[in-house]
N, C-alpha and C positions, 0 to 999 in steps of 0.2 A: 504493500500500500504506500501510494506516495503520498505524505502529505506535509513535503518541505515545505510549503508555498502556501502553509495554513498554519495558524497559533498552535502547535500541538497541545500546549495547557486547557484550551476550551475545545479538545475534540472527544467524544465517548462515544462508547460501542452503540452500534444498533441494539434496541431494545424493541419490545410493544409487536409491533407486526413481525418480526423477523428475531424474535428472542427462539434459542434451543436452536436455530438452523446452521447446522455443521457448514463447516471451511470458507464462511462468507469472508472475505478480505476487502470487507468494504465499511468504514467510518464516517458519522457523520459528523460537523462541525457546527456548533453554537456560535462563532464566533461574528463580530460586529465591524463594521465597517474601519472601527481603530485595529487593525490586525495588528497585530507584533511582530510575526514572523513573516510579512508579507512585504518584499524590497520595496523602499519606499521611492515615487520618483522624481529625477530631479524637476527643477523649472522645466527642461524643454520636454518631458514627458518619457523620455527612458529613464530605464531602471539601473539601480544601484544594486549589483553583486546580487541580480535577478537568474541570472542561468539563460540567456536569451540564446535559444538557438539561433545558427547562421540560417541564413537566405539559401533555399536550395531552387535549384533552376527547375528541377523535374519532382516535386513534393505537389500535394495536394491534402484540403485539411476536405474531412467530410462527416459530417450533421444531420441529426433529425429535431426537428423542431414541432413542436405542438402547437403553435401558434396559425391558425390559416387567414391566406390573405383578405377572405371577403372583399368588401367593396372598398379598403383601402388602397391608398396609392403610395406614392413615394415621396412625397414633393414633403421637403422638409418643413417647409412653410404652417402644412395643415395634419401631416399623420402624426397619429398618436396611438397606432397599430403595435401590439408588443414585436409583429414581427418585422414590419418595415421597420421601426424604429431600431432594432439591434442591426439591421441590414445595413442602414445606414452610418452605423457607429464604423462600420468600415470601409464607408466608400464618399463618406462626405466630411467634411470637417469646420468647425467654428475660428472664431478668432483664436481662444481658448476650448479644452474638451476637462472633460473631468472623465479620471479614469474609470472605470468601469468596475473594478477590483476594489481600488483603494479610498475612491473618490475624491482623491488629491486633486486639484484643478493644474492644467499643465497650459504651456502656452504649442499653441496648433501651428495654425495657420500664420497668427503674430511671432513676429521673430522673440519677442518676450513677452510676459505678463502685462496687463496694460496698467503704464508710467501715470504718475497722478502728477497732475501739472498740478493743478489747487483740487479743494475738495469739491468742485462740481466740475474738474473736467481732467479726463483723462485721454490719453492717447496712446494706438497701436501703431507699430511698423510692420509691416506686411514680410512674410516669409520670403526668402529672395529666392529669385528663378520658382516659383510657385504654379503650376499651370493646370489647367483645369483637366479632367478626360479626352475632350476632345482638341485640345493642345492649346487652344486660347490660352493668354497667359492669366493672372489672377492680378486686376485693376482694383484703386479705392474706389473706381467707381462699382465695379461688382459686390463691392463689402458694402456700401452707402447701398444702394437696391437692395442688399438682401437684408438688411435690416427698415430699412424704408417700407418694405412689401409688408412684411411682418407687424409694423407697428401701422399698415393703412386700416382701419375699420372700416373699411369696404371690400377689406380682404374673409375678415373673421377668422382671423390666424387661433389659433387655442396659445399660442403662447406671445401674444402678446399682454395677458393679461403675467406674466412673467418680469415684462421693462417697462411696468408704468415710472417708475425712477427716469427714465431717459427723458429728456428735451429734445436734442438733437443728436443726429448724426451727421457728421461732414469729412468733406475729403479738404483735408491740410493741402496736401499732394499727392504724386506719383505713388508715393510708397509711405505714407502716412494717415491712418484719420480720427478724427477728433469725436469722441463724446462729452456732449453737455447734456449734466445733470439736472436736476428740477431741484435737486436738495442732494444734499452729502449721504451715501451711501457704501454700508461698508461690506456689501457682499458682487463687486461689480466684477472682481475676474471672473468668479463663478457664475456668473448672471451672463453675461454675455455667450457662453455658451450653447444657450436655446436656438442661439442663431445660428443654420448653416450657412456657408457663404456657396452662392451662383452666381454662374455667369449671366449676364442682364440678359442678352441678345437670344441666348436657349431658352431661359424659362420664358419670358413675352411673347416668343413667337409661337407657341404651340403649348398653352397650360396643358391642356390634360393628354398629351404626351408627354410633355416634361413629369407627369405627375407620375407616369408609370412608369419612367426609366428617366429619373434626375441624372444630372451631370455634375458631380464634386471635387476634390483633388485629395482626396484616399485614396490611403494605399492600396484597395483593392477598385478595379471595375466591374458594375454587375451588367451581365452579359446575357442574363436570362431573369425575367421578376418573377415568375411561378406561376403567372395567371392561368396559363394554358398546360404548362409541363408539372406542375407541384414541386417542382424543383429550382431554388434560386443560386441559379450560377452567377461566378466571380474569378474572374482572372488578374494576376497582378498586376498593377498599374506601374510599368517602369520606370515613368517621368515621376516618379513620385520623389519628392524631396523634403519631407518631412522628417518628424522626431520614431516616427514605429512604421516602418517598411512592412508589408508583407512576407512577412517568411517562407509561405507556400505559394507556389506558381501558381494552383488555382483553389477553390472552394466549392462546395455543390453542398448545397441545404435540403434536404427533402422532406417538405411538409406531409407531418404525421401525428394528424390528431388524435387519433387511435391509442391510447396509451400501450395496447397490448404490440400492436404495429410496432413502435416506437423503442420499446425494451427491446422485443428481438431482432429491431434491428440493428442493437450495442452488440448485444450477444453474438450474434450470426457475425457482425464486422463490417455489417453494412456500411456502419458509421461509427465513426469514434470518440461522439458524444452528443448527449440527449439532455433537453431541460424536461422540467417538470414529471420527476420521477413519482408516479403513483404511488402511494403505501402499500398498498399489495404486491409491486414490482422490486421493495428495496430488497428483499432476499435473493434476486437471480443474479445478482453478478458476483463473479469472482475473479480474483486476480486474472490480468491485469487491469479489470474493469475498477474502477473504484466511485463510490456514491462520496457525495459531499454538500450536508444543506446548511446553508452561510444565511443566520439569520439577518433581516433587516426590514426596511420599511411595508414591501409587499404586503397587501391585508386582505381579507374576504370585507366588502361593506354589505348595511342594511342603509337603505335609500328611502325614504319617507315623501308620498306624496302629499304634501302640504295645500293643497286645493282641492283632496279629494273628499266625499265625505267623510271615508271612514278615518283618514288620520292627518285631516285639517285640525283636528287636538293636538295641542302637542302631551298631551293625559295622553291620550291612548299611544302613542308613540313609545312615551316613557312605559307604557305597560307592556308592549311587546317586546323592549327591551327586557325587563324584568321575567319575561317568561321563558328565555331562554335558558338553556344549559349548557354552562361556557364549558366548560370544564368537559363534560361530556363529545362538544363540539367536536373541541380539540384532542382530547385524548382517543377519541374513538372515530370519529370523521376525519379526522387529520394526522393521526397516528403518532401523535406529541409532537408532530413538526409546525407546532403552533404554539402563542400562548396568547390568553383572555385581554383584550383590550383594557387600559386603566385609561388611556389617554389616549388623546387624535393620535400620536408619535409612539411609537414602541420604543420598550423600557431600554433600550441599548445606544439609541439615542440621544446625541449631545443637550437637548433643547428640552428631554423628557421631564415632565412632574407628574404624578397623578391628578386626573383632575377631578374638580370640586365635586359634579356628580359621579358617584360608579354606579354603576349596572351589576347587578349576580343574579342567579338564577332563585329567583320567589317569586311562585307561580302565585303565592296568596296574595301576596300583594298585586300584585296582576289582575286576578279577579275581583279586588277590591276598586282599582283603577275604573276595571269594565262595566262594573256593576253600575258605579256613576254616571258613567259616560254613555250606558248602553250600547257601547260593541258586542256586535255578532256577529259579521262577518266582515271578510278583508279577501283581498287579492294578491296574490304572491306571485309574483315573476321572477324566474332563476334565469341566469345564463348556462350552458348545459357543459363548464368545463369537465372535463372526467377529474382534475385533479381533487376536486373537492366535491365529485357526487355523492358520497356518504355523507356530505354535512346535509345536504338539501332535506332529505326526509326528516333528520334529529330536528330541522328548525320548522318542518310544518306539522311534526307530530308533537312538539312542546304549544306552539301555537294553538290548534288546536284541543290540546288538554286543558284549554281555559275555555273551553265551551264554545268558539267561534267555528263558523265554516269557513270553511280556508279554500278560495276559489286555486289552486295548485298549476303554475302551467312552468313549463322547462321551454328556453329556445336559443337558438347558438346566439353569440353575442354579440353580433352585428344588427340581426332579426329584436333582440331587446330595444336596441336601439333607436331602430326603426319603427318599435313600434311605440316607443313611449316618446319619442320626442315633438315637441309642441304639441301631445296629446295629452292633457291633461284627466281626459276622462277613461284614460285605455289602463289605469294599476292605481295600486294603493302602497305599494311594496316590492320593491328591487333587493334582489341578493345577487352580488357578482364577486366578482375581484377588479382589484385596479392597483397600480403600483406609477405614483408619478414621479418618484425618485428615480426612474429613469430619465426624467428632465435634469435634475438636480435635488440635494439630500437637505437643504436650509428647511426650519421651520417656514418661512415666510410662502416660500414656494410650492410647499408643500399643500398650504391652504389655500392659496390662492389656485391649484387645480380645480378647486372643487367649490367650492365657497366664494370665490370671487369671480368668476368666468361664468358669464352670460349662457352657457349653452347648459352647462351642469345646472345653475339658479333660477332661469328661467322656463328652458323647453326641458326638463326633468325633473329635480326637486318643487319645483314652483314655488321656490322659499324666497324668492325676490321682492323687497317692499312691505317685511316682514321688517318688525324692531329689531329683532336678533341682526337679520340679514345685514341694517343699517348699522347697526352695531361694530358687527364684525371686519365690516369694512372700514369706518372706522379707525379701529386698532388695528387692522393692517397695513394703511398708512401711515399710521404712529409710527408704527413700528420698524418701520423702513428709514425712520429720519432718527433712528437712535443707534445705538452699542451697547453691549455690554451686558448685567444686569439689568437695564431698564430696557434693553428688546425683551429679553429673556422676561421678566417682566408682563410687557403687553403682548407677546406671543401666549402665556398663562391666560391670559383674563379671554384674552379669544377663544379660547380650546374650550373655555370653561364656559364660556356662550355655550359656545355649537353641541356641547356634553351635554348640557341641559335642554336646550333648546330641540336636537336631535333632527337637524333635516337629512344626513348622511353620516356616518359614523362607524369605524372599524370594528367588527367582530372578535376580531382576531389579527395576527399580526404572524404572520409564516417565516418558518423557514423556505427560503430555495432549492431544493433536492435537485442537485446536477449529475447523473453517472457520464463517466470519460473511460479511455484509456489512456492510462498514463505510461503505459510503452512507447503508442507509438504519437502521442502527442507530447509538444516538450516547451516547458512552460507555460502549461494550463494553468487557468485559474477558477473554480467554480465562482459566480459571487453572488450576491445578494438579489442581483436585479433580474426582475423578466427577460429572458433572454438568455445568448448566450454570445461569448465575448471569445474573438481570436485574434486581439489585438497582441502581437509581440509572440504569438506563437507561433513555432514551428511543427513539423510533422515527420516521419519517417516513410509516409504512403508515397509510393512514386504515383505520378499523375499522368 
C-alpha cells in the first residue's frame, strides 16, 4: 500500500463494510486539507521533494469516472458539472489555480502571485511565451474578456457571484493587468482563480461550440468531450509552458456511472483509477489497487422549498431536520465515510464553529413541530447518485415515521434540475450532493455558492426577499471588507442564520473514496474534491 503522499498519522484500516475480509491492502485516510505528509508547493505550483515522475513521450494515464456529462458543457465561464469541471483543471488555467490536493493557491498562468500595489489594486504579469491550444499567443487582452464575460450579468456566469470584490479589470499593457478593488480584500490570489483565461476571438465567435470543446493553455488538450463516445480524451499539449506539464502523452476518461461498471473496471485494469468508490465496492481491491477517502468539504444537502406550502415554515423545516437519523445516515448509508453536520463547514475546516442551532435525530420533537403546524404530507426529490442510494430510503422512512406521506420520486441530477428550477410548485424537498470547494475552500465562497447566487435563491430554494436571505447577504459583505477574527466573526453569525433559518443545509459532510493503482501511476494523489486530479502525475501505461 502506498500511502507516502498521505498523513500516515490520520490513516486506519477499513472497518464497517469491509471488516473480517482477508488480504484487503487497501486504507482509508481521514485526513484534511492541512496534510503533513503531502509536498507542499512552491509559489509557481511544483512540488517540493514530491517524487514527480518524468515526462514520458509514449505513457498514457486512464480513468473511470462517475460523473456523466448530461446537458453540461465546457465553457469555463458557466459549468459547474463535477465532470467538466475536473476536465478542465487540466486543460484550462486561471491567472492563479489552487491545487487540487493541497489547496495551496499557486501562480498559473501569472508569472507570480498577484503584487499589491495599494490595498484596492493589485497587478499580474502574464506567463511568458504563454499560448493558447490553438497556438494564439495569450494577450491582456484575452485575460480583460475572460474576466469581463464573467463579471457581465447578461452572461449569468455562477461565478460571478464569487468577484463581487472587483471594480475593475484593465490591461496596464502587453504583458501586464490591473485589478481594482471596491474595498480591501484579503482572499484575492485565491479568488481570482474562478476565472479561466480564453482566447477573445474562439469563445465570441461560436459560444456553444466553444462550450463543448473550450480552448485553454493546459497542459493537457481535450480531443474528445464524451458527448457521443463516453469517453473524454486528452492528448498532451507541447506548447505548454507552465509550472505542471503533462507527464503522460495522453489520457482517456470513460464515463461510468454504474458503480458496479466502474470497480471492475480498477480490477480488470481497465483503468487505473476511479472516484467515488461505493461502500459495498471498498473490499474488492487489492494490492496494487489501493482505496483512499480524504475527508473534506463535499456534503449530501437537504434543500427546502421556501414558497411551497408544505415548508414555506420554517417550523416545519426545523422538524424535518429533527426527524432524521444522523448517525444512522452515516454509519449505515455511508459506511462511516461521513460525519453528522454541526455546521455549514465540516469540523476539519479552518473557518469551522458549531453553530448556534444543531439538529439530532428527535422524532418527538418532530411530531411536536407537526402537530402545530399540521404537516402531512411533503415531496421528496433525490438525485439518483448510486454513491449515496442507501441514504435515500433511511431519510424517507424516518420522514415518514412522523406520520407524513412522503410523495418519494429519484431522478438523475441534471433531470432534478430541470425540473425544479423556476418551478416553484414542482417539490417541497431536495436531497442531492454538491461540493463547491471545487471552486475554492474560503468560508466566504463557500456560501456565496448557494446563499448568494440568484439561480440557487431564487429559481430553487425561493429563499430570496426572505429577512434571513437579506441578512445573510449582508454579512457577507461585511465580511469580505474584514480579516482576521472579525471575518471569522461575521462568517459565524451567517452560518448561524442559514442553521436556523434552514433554506439548504448539509446532512452530512463525506469523505472522498478514490481507488488507484499505485504501480502503475506515480505521484497520485487521492483528494478531497469531486473528481479526480492528474495534475503532476505520471504513469507506466505505454499509450
Amino acid at each position: 500500500m502506498n500511502v507516502s503522499s498521505l498523513d500516515r498519522r490520520k490513516f486506519f484500516k477499513l472497518s464497517g463494510a469491509v471488516a473480517g475480509a482477508a488480504g484487503i491492502a487497501a486504507t482509508l485516510s481521514a485526513c484534511g486539507n492541512g496534510d503533513e505528509g503531502t509536498p507542499s508547493p512552491t509559489a509557481d505550483g511544483t512540488t517540493d521533494g514530491g517524487g514527480e515522475a518524468p515526462a514520458a513521450a509514449d505513457t498514457k494515464i486512464t480513468a473511470g469516472i462517475s460523473y456523466e456529462l448530461g446537458t453540461n458543457g465546457y465553457d469555463p465561464m458557466s459549468t459547474s458539472g463535477a465532470l467538466t469541471v475536473a476536465a478542465n483543471w487540466h486543460t484550462l488555467e486561471g491567472l492563479t489555480e489552487l491545487d487540487p490536493a493541497t489547496r495551496e493557491v499557486y501562480a498559473a498562468l501569472g508569472t507570480d502571485l498577484p503584487t499589491e500595489v495599494d490595498e484596492t489594486t493589485y497587478e499580474v504579469t502574464l506567463r511568458d511565451g504563454a499560448v493558447f491550444h490553438n497556438g494564439d499567443a495569450v494577450t491582456t487582452d484575452d485575460v480583460v474578456f475572460s474576466f469581463d464575460r464573467v463579471l457581465d450579468p447578461n452572461n449569468n456566469s455562477l461565478y460571478a457571484g464569487f468577484l463581487t470584490f472587483l471594480d475593475t479589470v484593465e490591461k496596464k499593457d502587453e504583458t501586464t493587468v490591473v485589478f481594482n478593488l471596491k474595498h480591501p480584500f484579503s482572499l484575492v490570489a485565491e479568488r481570482l482563480s474562478v476565472v479561466k483565461v480564453v482566447p477573445q476571438a474562439a469563445a465570441s465567435a461560436d459560444a456553444a461550440a466553444f462550450d463543448m470543446n473550450p480552448i485553454g493553455t493546459g497542459p493537457y488538450v481535450m480531443t474528445d468531450n464524451g458527448a457521443a463516445t463516453q469517453k473524454v480524451m486528452f492528448e498532451r499539449f507541447d506548447d505548454y509552458t507552465g509550472p505542471r506539464p503533462a507527464l503522460a502523452a495522453s489520457m482517456e476518461w470513460q464515463i461510468l456511472p454504474d458503480n458496479t461498471t466502474r470497480t471492475n473496471a480498477l480490477t480488470s485494469d481497465a483503468v487505473q483509477a476511479i472516484d467515488a468508490v461505493a461502500a459495498s465496492d471498498l473490499a474488492s481491491f487489492q494490492d496494487p489497487k489501493s482505496v483512499a477517502a480524504v475527508q473534506g468539504f463535499g456534503l449530501i444537502f437537504i434543500m427546502f422549498n421556501s414558497a411551497s406550502e408544505a415548508m414555506g415554515d420554517k417550523l416545519n423545516r426545523q422538524a424535518i431536520m429533527h426527524s432524521l437519523d444522523y448517525e444512522r445516515i452515516c454509519a449505515q448509508g455511508m459506511a462511516n465515510l461521513a460525519a453528522p453536520s454541526q455546521s455549514f463547514l465540516h469540523e476539519e475546516h479552518a473557518a469551522f464553529k458549531p453553530a448556534a442551532t444543531q439538529y439530532t435525530y428527535d422524532p418527538e420533537k418532530a411530531k411536536e413541530i407537526i402537530a402545530q403546524t399540521g404537516l402531512t404530507r411533503t415531496r421528496l426529490l433525490c438525485s439518483d447518485h448510486g454513491w449515496f442510494a442507501a441514504v435515500r430510503p433511511i431519510i424517507k422512512e424516518n420522514v415518514e415515521a412522523l406520520g407524513i406521506e412522503v410523495v418519494f420520486e429519484e431522478k438523475q441530477s441534471s433531470d432534478v434540475y430541470s425540473t425544479i428550477d423556476g418551478n416553484p410548485d414542482s417539490f417541497d424537498i431536495v436531497v442531492a450532493p454538491g461540493d463547491p470547494s471545487v471552486f475554492g475552500d474560503d468560508a466566504d465562497l463557500l456560501m456565496r455558492w448557494w446563499y448568494a447566487n440568484e439561480v440557487w435563491t431564487e429559481q430553487r430554494m425561493n429563499w430570496a426577499g426572505t429577512d434571513a436571505h437579506a441578512q445573510v447577504q449582508e454579512l457577507l459583505e461585511r465580511g469580505q471588507t474584514v480579516t482576521g477574527d472579525e471575518q471569522l466573526a461575521v462568517w459565524h453569525e451567517a452560518i448561524d442564520i442559514i442553521a436556523d433559518d434552514m433554506p439548504l443545509y448539509p446532512l452530512l459532510h463525506r469523505k472522498t473514496p478514490t481507488a488507484y493503482d499505485s504501480e502503475t501511476l506515480e505521484n497520485f494523489k487521492p483528494i478531497s474534491l469531486t473528481g479526480l486530479s492528474f495534475q503532476n502525475v505520471g504513469s507506466t501505461l505505454e499509450a
